[in-house]
C-alpha positions, -999 to +999 in steps of 0.1 A: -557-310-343-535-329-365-529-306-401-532-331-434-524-302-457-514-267-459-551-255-463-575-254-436-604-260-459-592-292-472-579-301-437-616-299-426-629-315-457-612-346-452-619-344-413-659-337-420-662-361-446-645-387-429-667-379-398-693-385-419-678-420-433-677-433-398-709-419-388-723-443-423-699-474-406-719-465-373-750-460-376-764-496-391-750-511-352-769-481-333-803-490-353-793-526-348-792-514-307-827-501-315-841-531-319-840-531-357-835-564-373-802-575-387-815-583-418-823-551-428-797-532-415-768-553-411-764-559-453-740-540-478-769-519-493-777-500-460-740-500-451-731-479-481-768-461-484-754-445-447-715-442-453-731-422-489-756-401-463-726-394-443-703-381-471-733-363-485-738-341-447-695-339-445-696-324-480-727-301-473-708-290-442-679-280-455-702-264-483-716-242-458-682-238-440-669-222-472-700-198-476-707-192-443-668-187-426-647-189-461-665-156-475-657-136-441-623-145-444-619-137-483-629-102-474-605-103-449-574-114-467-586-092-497-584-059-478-553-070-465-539-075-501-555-043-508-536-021-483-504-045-489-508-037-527-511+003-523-494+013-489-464+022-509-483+043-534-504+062-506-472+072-486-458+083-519-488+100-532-505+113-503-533+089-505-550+074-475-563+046-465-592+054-430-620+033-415-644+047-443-627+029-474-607+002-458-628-012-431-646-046-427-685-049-414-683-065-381-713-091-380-707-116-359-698-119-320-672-148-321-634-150-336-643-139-369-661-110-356-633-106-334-607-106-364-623-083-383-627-057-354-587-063-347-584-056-388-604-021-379-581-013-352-552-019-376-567-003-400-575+027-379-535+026-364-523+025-401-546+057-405-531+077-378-500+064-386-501+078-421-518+112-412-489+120-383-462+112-410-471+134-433-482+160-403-445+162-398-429+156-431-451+190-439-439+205-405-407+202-413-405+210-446-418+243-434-395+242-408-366+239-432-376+268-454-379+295-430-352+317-409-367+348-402-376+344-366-412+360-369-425+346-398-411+306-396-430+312-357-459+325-370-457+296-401-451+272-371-479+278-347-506+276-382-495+244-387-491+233-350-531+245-347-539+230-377-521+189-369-531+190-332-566+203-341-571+231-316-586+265-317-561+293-311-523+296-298-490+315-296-451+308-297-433+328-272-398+335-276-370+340-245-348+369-255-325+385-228-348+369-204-379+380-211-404+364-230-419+378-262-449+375-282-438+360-320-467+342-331-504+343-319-538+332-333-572+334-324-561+348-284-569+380-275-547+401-250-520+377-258-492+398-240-508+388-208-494+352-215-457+361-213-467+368-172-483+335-166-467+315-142-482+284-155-458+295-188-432+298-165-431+270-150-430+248-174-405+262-193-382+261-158-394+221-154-391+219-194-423+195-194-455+198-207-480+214-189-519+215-194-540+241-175-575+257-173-575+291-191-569+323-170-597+347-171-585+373-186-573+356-221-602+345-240-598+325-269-616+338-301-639+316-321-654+322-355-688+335-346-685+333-309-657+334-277-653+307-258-635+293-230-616+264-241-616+231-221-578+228-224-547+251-227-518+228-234-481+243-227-451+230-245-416+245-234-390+245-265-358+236-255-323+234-275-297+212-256-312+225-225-318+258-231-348+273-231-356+293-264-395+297-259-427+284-257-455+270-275-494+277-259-524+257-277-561+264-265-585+237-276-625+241-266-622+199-260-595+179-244-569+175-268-564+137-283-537+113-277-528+113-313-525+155-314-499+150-278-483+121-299-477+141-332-465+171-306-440+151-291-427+148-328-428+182-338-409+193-309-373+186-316-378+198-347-391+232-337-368+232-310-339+229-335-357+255-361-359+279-336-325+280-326-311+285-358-338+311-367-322+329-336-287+325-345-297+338-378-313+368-360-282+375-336-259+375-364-285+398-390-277+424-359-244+417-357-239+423-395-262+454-395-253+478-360-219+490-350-201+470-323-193+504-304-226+524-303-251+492-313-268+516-334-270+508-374-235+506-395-234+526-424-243+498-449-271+490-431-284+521-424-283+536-456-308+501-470-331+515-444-330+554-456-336+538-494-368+522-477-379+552-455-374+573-492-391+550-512-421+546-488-421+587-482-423+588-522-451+561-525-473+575-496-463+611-505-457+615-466-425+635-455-387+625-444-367+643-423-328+638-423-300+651-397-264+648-401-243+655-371-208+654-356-185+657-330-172+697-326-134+692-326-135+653-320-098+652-327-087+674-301-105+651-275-090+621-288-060+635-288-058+653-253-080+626-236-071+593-258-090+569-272-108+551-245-126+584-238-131+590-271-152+559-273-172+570-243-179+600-260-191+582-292-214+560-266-224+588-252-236+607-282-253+577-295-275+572-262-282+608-263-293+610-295-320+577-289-333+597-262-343+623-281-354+603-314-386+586-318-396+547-316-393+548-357-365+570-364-332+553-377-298+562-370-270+553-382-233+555-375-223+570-411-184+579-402-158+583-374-175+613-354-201+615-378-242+602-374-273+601-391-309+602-382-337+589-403-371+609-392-399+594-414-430+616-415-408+644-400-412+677-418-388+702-421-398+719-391-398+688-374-364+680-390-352+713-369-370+706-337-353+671-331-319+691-340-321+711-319-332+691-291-301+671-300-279+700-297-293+710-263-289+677-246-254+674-260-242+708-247-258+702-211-242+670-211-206+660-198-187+627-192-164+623-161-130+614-168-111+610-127-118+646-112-125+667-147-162+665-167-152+664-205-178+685-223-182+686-260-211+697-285-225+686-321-228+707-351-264+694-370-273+699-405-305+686-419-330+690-447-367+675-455-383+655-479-408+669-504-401+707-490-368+698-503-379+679-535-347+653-545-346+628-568-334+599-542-322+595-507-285+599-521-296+633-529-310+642-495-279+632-477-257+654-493-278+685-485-283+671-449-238+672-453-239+707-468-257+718-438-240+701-416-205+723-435-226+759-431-230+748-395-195+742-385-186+771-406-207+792-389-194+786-354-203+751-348-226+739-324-255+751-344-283+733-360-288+745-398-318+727-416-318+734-459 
């Protein structure tokens, strides 16, 4: 229809009232067909008594247009000013605007009714919208704060369960081609996942995978366990490479807008993860010696002043060996450096055979080591020499058609039997023994 004005109210006004004026001009020849005489109907009186009844009904109807369609619409445009008005304010502030405070009653079934359920779905759109923005401005803010491998993936998977809404998870890490355990929540037996060939799989494909839950992992609930509906897979890659993966059990299928915001978080993880493990590679680098791989002196001595303090807080005991190389020089010098090396190797692997899981040791000079015993007493202290001493002596290294043999000379001493002031203290009895032992012959274990 032809537009008069820029409003569609006045637009219909002046089509309904003039409607109605021609319907007044009309209506005096229709009762004229009727049979009505001409003398009452066809005179200026009844003329403008109908073209006045006419613009009286055009008026009402745009009356009721206003109320009835006009009112609808006012809501409409006023939400729409309302979100225009403070969409800045609620991405800035955190605020948010969902079907509960922003949505229009539906009640009608015809365009109106229609626009207002498209405003909903806007509305609604807007909503997610705004909740997976800040789902991964939090994300990676988190992301960006943490480099220590185990806690940013155990910071990770809480808020990965938390934006994609599901009950329990874990981030596996790929280190020298195994997968690891770094993170896991609400699974129980979660070492069983790194076997899963599902987990496999898709980190070979790098896609997404979602599976049924094997039987033997059973996800944890707060009062209950429960088999979830869904166990979603998400391979973390970096440029290609596989670094780990993320598992998510939900008890319900998970939603398009938790796959959506996962999507999202991926690259980001992926790209966290990546320098968390650079960071990790080159903390180890920094901390062990590039010949033995066992701790540097700098290194190693931080971790005695933790054993020390934590044997003072807990009142448990410390046992501390110092040993070296009987005659180390001689070798080098009759068998050269290379083989020296291989000795130094050697000592090293022997002496992590004998050591336990928690015991430190530590490169502390040329020929010389150091083993940190926590909760090793005295006689302890002497046992672990000792065994040290024995597996050295039986011991050889082939060099062409000869087997080099050499021995260690151990001293050592024990925290509170021996009662020092600090670990600084400890190791230089642990050296003084380890002096009366070469004195006395070498190849001896003496414990102070």
């Amino acid at each position: 229809m032809i537009r008069l004005t820029r409003q569609v109210f006045t637009d219909l006004a002046i089509w309904m009232i003039g409607l109605g004026l021609m319907m007044g001009i009309a209506f005096p020849f229709f009762m004229l067909a009727m049979g009505i005489p001409s003398t009452l109907v066809l005179t200026p009186w009844f003329f403008a008594a109908c073209m006045g009844a006419g613009f009286i009904v055009g008026a009402a109807n745009i009356g009721l247009a206003r109320a009835v369609v006009g009112r609808r619409l006012r809501v409409l445009a006023d939400r729409m000013r309302w979100i225009e008005t403070n969409l800045r304010e609620m991405s800035r502030d955190g605020g948010n605007c969902d079907l509960v405070t922003c949505s229009i009653v539906v009640d009608s079934e015809d365009e109106i009714g229609e626009s207002a359920q498209s405003f909903n779905r806007l509305v609604e759109a807007l909503a997610m919208s705004h909740r997976t923005d800040a789902a991964v401005r939090s994300f990676n803010e988190m992301l960006t704060s943490q480099l220590e491998l185990d806690l940013l993936a155990d910071q990770a998977l809480s808020q990965l369960i938390q934006h994609t809404g599901s009950s329990g998870g874990a981030i596996l890490i790929e280190a020298d081609g195994e997968l690891r355990v770094a993170a896991v929540q609400g699974i129980r037996s979660a070492g069983t996942l790194a076997q899963s060939d599902h987990i496999r799989r898709a980190l070979r494909a790098e896609k997404r995978h979602v599976v049924s839950l094997p039987d033997d992992v059973v996800v944890e609930g707060v009062l209950t366990d429960f088999r979830p509906r869904e166990v979603l897979v998400e391979p973390v890659c970096y440029k290609r490479v596989p670094l780990g993966v993320a598992v998510l059990a939900n008890a319900n299928p998970f939603t398009a807008e938790a796959c959506a915001r996962l999507d999202l978080f991926r690259q980001g993880l992926a790209l966290a993860l990546n320098n968390a493990l650079a960071h990790d590679r080159l903390q180890r680098l920094a901390a062990l010696d590039p010949l033995t791989s066992i701790y540097n002196r700098r290194f190693g001595m931080a971790r005695l002043h933790e054993e020390f303090g934590r044997a003072v807080r807990q009142t448990a005991p410390l046992g501390v060996l110092m040993f070296d190389i009987d005659h180390f020089k001689k070798v080098n010098d009759t068998y050269g450096h290379l083989i020296g090396d291989r000795i130094l190797l050697r000592i090293a692997q022997m002496a992590r055979s004998v050591t336990r899981e928690g015991d430190v040791l530590i490169r502390y000079g040329g020929e010389e080591f150091l083993a940190v015993l926590p909760a090793a007493s005295r006689e302890d202290t002497r046992k672990m020499g000792e065994r040290l001493r024995r597996i050295v002596e039986d011991s050889s290294i082939a060099d062409g058609d000869q087997a080099i043999r050499v021995t260690v000379s151990v001293g050592g001493t024990a925290y509170p039997e021996l009662d020092v002031e600090n670990e600084q203290v400890l190791v230089k009895y642990a050296d003084q023994a380890l002096y009366s032992a070469k004195e006395s012959g070498r190849n001896r274990v003496v414990i102070v």
